[in-house]
C-alpha positions as CSV (number, residue, x, y, z in Angstrom):
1,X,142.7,153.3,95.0
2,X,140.3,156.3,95.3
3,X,137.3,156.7,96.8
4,X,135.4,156.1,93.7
5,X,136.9,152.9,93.3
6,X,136.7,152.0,96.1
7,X,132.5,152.7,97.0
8,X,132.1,150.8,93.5
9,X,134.2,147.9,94.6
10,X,132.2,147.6,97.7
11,X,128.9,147.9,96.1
12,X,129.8,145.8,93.9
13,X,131.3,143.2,96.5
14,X,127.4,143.5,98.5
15,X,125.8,142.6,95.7
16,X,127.8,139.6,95.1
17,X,127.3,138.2,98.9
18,X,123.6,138.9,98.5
19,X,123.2,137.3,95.5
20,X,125.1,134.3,97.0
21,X,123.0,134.6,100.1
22,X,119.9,134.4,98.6
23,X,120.5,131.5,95.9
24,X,121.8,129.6,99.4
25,X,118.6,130.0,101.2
26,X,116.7,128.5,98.0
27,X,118.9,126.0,97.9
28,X,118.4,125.4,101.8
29,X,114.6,123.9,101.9
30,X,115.6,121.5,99.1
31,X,118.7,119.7,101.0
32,X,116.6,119.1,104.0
33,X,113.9,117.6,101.9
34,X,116.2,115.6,100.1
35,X,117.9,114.9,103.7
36,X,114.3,114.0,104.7
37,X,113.6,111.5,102.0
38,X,117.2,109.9,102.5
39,X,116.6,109.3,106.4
40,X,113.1,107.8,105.3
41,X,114.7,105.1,102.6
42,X,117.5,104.7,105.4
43,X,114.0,103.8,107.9
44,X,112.6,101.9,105.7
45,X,115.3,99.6,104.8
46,X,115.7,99.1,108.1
47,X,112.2,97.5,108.3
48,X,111.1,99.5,111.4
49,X,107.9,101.3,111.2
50,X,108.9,103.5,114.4
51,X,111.9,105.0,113.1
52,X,109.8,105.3,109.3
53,X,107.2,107.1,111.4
54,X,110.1,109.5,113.0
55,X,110.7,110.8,109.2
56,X,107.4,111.5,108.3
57,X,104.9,114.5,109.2
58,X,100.9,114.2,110.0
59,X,98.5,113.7,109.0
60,X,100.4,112.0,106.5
61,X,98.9,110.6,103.0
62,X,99.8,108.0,100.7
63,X,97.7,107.6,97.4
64,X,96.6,103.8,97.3
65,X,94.7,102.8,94.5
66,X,91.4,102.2,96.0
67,X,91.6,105.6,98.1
68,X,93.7,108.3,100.7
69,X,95.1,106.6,103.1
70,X,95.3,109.0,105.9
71,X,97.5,108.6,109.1
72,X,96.7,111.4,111.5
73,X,99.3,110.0,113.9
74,X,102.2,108.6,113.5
75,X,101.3,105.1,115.0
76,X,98.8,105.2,112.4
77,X,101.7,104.3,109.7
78,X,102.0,100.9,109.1
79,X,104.3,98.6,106.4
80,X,103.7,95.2,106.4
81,X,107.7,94.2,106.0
82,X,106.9,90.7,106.2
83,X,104.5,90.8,103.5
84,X,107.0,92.5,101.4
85,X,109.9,90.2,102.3
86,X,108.1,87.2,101.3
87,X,107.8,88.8,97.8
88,X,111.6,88.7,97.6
89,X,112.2,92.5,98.9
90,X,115.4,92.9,100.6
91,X,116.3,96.8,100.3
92,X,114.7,99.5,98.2
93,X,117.3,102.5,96.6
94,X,116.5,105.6,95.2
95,X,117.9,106.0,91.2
96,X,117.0,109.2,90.6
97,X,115.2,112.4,93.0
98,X,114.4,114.9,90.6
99,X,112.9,118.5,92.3
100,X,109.6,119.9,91.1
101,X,108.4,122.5,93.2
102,X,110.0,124.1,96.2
103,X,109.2,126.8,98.9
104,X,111.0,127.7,102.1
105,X,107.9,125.1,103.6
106,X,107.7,122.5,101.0
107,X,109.3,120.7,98.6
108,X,108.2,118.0,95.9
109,X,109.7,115.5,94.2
110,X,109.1,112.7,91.5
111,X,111.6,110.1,92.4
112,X,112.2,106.5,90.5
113,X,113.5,103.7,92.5
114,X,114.2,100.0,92.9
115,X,113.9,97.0,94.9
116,X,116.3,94.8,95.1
117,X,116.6,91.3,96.4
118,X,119.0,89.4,99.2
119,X,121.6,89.3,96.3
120,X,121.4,92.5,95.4
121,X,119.7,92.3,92.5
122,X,117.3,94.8,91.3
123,X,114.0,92.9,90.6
124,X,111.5,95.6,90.0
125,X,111.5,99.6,89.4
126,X,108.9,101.7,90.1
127,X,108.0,105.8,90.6
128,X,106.8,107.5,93.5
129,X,105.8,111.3,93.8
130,X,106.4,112.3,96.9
131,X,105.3,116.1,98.9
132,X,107.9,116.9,102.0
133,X,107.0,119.8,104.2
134,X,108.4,121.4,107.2
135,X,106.7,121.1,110.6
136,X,107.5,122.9,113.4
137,X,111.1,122.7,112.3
138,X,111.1,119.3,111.4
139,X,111.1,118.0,107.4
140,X,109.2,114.9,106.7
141,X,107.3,113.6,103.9
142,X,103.6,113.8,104.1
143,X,102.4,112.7,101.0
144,X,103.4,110.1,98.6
145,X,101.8,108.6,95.1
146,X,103.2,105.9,93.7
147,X,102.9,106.1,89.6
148,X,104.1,104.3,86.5
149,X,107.5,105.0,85.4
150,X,107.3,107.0,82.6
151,X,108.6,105.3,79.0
152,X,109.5,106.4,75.9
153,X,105.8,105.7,73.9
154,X,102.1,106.1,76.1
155,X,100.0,103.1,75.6
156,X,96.6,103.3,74.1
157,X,94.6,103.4,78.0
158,X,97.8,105.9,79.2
159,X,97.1,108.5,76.3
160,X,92.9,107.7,76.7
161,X,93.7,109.0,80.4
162,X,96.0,111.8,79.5
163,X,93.3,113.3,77.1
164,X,90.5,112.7,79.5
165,X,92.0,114.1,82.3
166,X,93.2,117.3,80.3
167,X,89.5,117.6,79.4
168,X,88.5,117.4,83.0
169,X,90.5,120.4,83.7
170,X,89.0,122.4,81.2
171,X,86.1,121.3,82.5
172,X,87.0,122.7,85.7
173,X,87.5,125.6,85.0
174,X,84.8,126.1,83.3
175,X,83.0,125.4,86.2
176,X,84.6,127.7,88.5
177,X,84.0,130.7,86.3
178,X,80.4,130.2,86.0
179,X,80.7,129.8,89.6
180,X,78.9,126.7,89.5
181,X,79.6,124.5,92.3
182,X,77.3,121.7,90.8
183,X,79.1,121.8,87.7
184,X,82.6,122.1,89.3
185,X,81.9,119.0,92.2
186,X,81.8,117.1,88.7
187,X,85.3,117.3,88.5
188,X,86.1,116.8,92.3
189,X,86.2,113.8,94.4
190,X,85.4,113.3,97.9
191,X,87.1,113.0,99.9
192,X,89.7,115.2,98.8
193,X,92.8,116.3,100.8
194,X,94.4,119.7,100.3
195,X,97.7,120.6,101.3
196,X,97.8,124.9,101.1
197,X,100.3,126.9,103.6
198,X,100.8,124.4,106.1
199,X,97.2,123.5,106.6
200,X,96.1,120.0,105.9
201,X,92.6,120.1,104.4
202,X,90.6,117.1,104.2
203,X,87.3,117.6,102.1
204,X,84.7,114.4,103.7
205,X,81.6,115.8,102.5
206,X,80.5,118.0,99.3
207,X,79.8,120.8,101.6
208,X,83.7,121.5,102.0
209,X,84.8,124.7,101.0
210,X,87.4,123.1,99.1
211,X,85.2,121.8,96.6
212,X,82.0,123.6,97.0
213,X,83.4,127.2,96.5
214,X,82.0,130.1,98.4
215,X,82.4,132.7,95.0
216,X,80.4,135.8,96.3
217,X,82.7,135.3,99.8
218,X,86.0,135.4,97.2
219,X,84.5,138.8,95.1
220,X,84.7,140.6,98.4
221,X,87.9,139.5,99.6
222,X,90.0,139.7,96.4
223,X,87.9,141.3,94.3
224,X,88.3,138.7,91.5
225,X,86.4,138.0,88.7
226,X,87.9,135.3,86.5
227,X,90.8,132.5,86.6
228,X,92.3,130.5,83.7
229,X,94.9,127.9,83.6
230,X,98.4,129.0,83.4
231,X,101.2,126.6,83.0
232,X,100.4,122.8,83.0
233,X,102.8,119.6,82.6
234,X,102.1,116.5,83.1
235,X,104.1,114.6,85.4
236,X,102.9,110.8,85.2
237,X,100.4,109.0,83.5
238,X,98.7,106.1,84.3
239,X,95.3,104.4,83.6
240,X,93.8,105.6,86.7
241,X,95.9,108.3,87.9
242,X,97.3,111.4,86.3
243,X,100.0,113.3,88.1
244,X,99.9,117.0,86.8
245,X,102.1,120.3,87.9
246,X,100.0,123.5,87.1
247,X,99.5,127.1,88.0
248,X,96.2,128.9,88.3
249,X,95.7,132.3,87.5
250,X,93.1,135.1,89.0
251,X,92.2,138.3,87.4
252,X,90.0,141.3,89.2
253,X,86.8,142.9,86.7
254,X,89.2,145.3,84.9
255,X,91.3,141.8,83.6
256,X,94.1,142.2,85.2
257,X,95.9,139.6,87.2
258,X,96.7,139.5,90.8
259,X,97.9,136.3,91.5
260,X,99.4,133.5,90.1
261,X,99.2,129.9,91.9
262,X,101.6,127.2,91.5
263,X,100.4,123.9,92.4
264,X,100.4,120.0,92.2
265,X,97.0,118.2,91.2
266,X,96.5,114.6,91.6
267,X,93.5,113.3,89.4
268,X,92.3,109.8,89.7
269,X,89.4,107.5,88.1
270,X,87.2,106.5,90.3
271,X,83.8,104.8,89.3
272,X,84.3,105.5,85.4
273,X,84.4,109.0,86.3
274,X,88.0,111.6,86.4
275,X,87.7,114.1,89.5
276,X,90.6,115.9,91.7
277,X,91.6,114.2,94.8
278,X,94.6,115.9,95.7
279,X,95.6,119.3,95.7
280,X,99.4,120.9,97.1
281,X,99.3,124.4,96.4
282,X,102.7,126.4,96.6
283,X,103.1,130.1,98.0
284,X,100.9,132.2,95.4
285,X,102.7,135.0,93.5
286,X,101.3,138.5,94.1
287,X,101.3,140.6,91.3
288,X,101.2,144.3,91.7
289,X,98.5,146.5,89.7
């Protein structure tokens, strides 16, 4: 072989192993999710709150109906096995784990599961969506919202929530670029958690900057001008609760776009009224002018 050959070989055999490389480090965060979730089914079939506490990460939120239940430490995180025993629970499996969103710091899921009964028998089904994130080297789940497991036709109060909720996006929105936070706490709840690059965010009063934007503090710092809604699906439906994977997008005064941010919104009903209650943003995408 002649030198030729050879170089091209060799660049060509680089390129290959860093190709490799890099798909395997995408790939990494999502194993140890996964690896989380499974050591947290393992914990809770188990019945032992101290080892479920072990696989989860603070402060640590699970959607109830009524409101966030936050656990800011781990002995905060309580199941009520007995309770759920005398229902006929036995064991809970997961069916399916399917990946949404993932980062080198977070990963999300939607997940559909069972419970099943001393016999083994599966006597309900259910969906959860659940947000794992790494903690000082440790993966755990820190949020979870259980939803309705999505069928084949919406009923009539499912697609009354879907449209309502789409219109309390645009709504949003709407709000944001008029920069008016009276308009835009409209389409907020409080309290409102926010999970954004590790930082747990937990909105108690209107005056949180999470909700009540500080727009003249955000011209100066990134210059922007405008954001629109970029990609939006929605995840689960139901009558109260809409699940929805979306990215926002911010553009500077001459229109052009310098970010891109993917993210998870949770919106709920509360009071006859549609607001955002949770937010998990993902790494923004930097675009270059």
């Amino acid at each position: 072989m002649t030198i030729l050959p050879r170089l091209f070989f060799l660049f060509c055999l680089v390129g290959y192993l860093n190709v490799g490389t890099t798909a395997q480090s995408q790939q990494e965060p999502e194993m140890k999710a996964k690896l989380a979730l499974r050591q947290f089914i393992q914990a809770w079939n188990l019945a032992d709150n101290r080892l479920i506490q072990s696989t989860l990460n603070y402060p640590h939120i699970t959607h109830a109906p009524l409101a966030l239940i936050i656990a800011k430490q781990a002995e905060e995180f309580q199941t009520d096995f007995a309770a759920l025993k005398k229902q006929g629970w036995a064991s809970s499996r997961f069916d399916k784990i399917i990946t949404r969103q993932s980062s080198p710091e977070k990963v999300n899921f939607e997940v559909e599961y069972s419970r099943l009964n001393g016999a083994g028998e599966v006597y309900s089904r259910g969906y959860v969506f659940y947000v794992v994130t790494l903690q000082d080297g440790h993966w755990g789940m820190q949020y979870r919202a259980p939803g309705v497991l999505n069928a084949d036709v919406e009923s009539p109060e499912q697609r009354l929530a879907r449209e309502q909720v789409l219109a309390t996006i645009d709504e949003f929105f709407l709000a944001f670029n008029a920069a008016d936070t009276t308009a835009l706490l409209k389409t907020n709840h409080v309290p409102q958690v926010m999970l954004n690059a590790g930082r747990f965010i937990h909105a108690e009063s209107e005056q949180s900057p999470i909700v009540s934007m500080n727009f003249d503090s955000m011209r100066e710092r990134e210059n922007w001008n405008n954001s629109s809604l970029g990609d939006l699906q929605v995840l689960n439906v139901a009558p109260d609760q809409v699940i929805v994977e979306l990215s926002f997008e911010r553009f500077n005064p001459a229109g052009e776009k310098y970010l891109t941010g993917p993210a998870v919104w949770v919106l709920t009903k509360r009071e006859e009224r549609w607001g955002v209650e949770f937010r998990s943003l993902m790494p923004s995408i930097r675009h270059s002018l």
